[in-house]
C-alpha positions in Angstrom: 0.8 -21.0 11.3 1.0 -17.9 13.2 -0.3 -14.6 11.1 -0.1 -10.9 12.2 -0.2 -7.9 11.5 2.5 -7.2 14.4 6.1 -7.1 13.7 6.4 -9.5 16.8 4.9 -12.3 18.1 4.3 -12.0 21.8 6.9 -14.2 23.7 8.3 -15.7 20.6 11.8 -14.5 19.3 12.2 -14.5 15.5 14.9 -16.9 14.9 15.1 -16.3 10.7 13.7 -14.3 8.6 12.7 -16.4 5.1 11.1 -13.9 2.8 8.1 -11.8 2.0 5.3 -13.8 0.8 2.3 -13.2 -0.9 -1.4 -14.3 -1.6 -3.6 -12.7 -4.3 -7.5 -13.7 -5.7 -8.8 -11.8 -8.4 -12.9 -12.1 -8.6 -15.2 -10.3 -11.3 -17.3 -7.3 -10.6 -19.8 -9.2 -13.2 -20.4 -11.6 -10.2 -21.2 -9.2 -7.7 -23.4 -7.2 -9.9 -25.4 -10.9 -11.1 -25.5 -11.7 -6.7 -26.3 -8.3 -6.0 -29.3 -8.6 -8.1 -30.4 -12.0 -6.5 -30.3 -10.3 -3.5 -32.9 -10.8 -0.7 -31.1 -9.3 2.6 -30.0 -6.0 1.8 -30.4 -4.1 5.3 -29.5 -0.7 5.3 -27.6 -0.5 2.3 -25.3 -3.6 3.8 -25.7 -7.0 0.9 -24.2 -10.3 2.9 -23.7 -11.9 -0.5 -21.2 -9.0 -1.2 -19.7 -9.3 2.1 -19.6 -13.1 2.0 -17.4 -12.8 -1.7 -15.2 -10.4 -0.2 -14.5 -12.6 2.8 -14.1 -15.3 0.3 -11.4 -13.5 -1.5 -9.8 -12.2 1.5 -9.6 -15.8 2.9 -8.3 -17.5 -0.5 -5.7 -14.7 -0.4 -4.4 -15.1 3.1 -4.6 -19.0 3.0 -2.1 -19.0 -0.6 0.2 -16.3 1.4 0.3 -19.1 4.1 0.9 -21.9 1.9 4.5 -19.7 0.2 5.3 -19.6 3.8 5.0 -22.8 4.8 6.9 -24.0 1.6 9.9 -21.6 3.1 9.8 -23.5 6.4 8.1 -20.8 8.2 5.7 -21.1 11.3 4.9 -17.0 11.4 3.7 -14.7 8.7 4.5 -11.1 10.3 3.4 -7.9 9.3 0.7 -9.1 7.5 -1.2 -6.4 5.2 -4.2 -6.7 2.8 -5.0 -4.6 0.0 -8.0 -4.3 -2.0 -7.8 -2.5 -5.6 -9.8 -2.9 -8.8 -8.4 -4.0 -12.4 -9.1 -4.1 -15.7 -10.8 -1.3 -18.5 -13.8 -0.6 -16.7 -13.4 -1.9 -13.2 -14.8 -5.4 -13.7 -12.2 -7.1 -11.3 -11.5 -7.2 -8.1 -8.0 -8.5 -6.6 -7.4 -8.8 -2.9 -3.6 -9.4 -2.2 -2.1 -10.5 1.3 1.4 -9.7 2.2 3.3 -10.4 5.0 7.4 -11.6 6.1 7.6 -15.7 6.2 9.6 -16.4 9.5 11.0 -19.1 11.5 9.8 -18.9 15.1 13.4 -19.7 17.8 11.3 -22.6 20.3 
């Protein structure tokens, strides 16, 4: 499965456009507050725990967008976006969504 961010994939033609598809993870702020706590390589302000979570949502986000496009019949995701944003009363969750246009590649 192809992803980007392009509206095109180089030296492919888009043969049908399927839908815009989407990914989301949600993960609480009580997590990263209880890792941050643990943590043992801060470096400049930088905390690879935090970093490793984020990458961990981004990735469970991207790889359920994939999986709706698949399910279409899709080989491309194009114009792939991700969007971070916090939720709830006081902030405590975080949701990372991926976005993108499901399409069928021409050979």
């Amino acid at each position: 499965m192809i992803l980007t961010t392009s509206s095109t994939v180089e030296g492919r033609r888009v043969e049908a456009y399927l839908g815009i598809v989407f990914g989301e993870a949600i993960v609480g702020a009580n997590l990263f507050r209880d890792l941050f706590a643990q943590i043992r390589d801060i470096v400049g302000g930088r905390s690879g725990a935090y970093e490793a979570e984020l990458r961990r949502a981004r990735e469970l986000a991207l790889k359920e967008m994939e999986e709706e496009a698949r399910r279409l019949g899709a080989d491309a995701v194009i114009g792939v976006d991700i969007d971070y944003e916090v939720l709830g009363g006081n902030n405590s969750m975080l949701m990372v969504t991926a976005s993108g246009t499901a399409v069928r590649l021409a050979p």
